[in-house]
C-alpha beads as a LAMMPS data file, in Angstrom:
LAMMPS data file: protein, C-alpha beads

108 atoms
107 bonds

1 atom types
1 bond types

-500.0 500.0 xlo xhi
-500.0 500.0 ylo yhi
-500.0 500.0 zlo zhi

Masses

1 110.0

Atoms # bond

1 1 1 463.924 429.279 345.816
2 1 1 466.983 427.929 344.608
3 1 1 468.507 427.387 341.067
4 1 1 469.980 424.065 340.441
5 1 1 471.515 422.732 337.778
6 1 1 469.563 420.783 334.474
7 1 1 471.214 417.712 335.343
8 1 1 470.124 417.714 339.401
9 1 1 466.399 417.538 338.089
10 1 1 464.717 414.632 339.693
11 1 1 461.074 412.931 338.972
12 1 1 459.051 414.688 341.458
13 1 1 460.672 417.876 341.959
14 1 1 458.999 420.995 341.646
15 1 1 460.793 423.805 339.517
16 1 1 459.765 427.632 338.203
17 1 1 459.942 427.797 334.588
18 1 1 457.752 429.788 331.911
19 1 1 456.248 431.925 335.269
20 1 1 454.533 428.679 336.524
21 1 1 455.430 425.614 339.115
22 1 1 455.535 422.317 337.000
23 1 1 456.173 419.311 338.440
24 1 1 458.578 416.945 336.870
25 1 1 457.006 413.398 335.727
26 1 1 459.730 412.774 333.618
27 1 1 463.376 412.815 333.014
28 1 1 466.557 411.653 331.799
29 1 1 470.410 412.436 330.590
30 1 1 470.103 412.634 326.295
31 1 1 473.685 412.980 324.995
32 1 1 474.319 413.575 321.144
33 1 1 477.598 412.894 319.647
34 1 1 480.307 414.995 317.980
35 1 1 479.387 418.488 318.825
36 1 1 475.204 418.456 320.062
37 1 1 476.314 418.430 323.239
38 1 1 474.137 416.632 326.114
39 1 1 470.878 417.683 327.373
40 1 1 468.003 416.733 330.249
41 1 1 464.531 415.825 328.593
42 1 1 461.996 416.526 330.704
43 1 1 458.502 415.905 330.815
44 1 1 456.652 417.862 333.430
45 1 1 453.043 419.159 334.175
46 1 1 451.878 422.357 335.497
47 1 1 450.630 421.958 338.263
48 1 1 447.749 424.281 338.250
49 1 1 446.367 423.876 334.580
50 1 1 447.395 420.821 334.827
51 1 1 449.130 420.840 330.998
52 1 1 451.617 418.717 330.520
53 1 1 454.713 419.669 328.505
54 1 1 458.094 418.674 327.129
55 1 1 461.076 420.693 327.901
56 1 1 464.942 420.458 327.125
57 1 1 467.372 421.941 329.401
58 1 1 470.765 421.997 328.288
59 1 1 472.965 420.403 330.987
60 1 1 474.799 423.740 332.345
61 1 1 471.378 425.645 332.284
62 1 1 470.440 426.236 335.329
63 1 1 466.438 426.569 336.681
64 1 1 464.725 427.929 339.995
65 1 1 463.460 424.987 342.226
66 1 1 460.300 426.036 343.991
67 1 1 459.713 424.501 347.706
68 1 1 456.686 423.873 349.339
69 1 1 455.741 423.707 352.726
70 1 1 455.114 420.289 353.392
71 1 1 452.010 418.782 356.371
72 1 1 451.047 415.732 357.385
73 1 1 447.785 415.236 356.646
74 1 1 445.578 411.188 357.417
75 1 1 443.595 409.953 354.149
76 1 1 440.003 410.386 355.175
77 1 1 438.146 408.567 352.144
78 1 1 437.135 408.782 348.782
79 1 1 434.430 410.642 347.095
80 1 1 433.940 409.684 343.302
81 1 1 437.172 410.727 341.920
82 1 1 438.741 413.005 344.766
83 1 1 440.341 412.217 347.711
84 1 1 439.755 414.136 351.059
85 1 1 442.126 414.130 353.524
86 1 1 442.756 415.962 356.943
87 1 1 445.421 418.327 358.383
88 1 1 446.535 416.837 361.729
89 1 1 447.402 420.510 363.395
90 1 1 444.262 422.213 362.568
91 1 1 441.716 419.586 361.068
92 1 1 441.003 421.122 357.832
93 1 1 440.173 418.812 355.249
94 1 1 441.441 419.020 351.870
95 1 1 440.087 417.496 348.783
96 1 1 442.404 416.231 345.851
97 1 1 441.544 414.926 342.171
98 1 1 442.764 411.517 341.325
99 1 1 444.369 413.443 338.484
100 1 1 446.414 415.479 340.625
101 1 1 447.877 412.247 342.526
102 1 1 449.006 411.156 339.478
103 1 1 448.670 407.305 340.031
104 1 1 449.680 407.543 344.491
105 1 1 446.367 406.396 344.968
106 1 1 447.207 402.536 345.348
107 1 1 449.564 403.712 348.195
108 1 1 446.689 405.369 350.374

Bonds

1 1 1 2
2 1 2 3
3 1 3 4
4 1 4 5
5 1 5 6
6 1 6 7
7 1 7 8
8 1 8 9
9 1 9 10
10 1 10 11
11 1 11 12
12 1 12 13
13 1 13 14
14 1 14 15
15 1 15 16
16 1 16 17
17 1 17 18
18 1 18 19
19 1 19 20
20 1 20 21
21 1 21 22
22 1 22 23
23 1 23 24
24 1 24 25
25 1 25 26
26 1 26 27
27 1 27 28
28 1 28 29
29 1 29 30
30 1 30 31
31 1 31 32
32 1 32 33
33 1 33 34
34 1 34 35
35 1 35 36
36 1 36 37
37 1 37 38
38 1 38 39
39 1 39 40
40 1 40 41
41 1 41 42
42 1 42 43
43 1 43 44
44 1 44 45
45 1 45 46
46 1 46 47
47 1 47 48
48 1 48 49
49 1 49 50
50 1 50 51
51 1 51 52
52 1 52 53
53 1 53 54
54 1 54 55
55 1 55 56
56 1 56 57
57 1 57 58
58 1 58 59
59 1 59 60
60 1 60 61
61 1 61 62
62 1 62 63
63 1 63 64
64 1 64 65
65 1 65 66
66 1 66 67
67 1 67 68
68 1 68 69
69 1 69 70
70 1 70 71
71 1 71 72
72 1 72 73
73 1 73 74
74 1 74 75
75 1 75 76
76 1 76 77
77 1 77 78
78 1 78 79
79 1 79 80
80 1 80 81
81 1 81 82
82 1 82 83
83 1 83 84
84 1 84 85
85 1 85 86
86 1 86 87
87 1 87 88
88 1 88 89
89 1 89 90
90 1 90 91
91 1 91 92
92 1 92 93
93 1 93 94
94 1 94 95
95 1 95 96
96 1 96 97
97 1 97 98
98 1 98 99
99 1 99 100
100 1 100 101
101 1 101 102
102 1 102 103
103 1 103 104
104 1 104 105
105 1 105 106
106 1 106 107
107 1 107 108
């Protein structure tokens, strides 16, 4: 993992903070006059409890940005409100919430 700066936070990136993986749904540059300083807003949602949370980073704080591996995987079908999908390598299938694609599912 790699720290990054507040201000290199992107929508969809995947940081370490609080000893948990959020991913970030949410963000932009909030600058206060006189002498607040600027900050990065940043709504993001763990990505295990699934909580969501709002978080200010001041713009020279720096956080860890956690990678994943990343596999292609074909959309199988739908089943209520999951989506299964299979691993090309090994042809495992995984299933997925609708609540964990956060609104992707028009692009399946």
């Amino acid at each position: 993992m790699a720290k990054v700066s507040a201000v290199e936070i992107r929508v969809g990136n995947l940081i370490e903070w609080d000893k948990r993986v959020w991913r970030v749904l949410k963000c932009y540059h909030v600058h206060v006059g006189g002498r607040g300083g600027a900050f990065m807003q940043v709504e993001m949602k763990d990505i295990e409890a699934g909580t969501k949370t709002n978080q200010r980073f001041r713009t020279e704080d720096k956080v860890e940005r956690a990678y994943v591996d990343t596999r292609e995987m074909q959309y199988l079908y739908q089943e209520s409100d999951r989506y299964v999908f299979m691993d090309h390598q090994n042809y495992e299938q995984l299933s997925l919430s609708a609540e964990f694609l956060e609104g992707q599912t028009g692009f399946l």
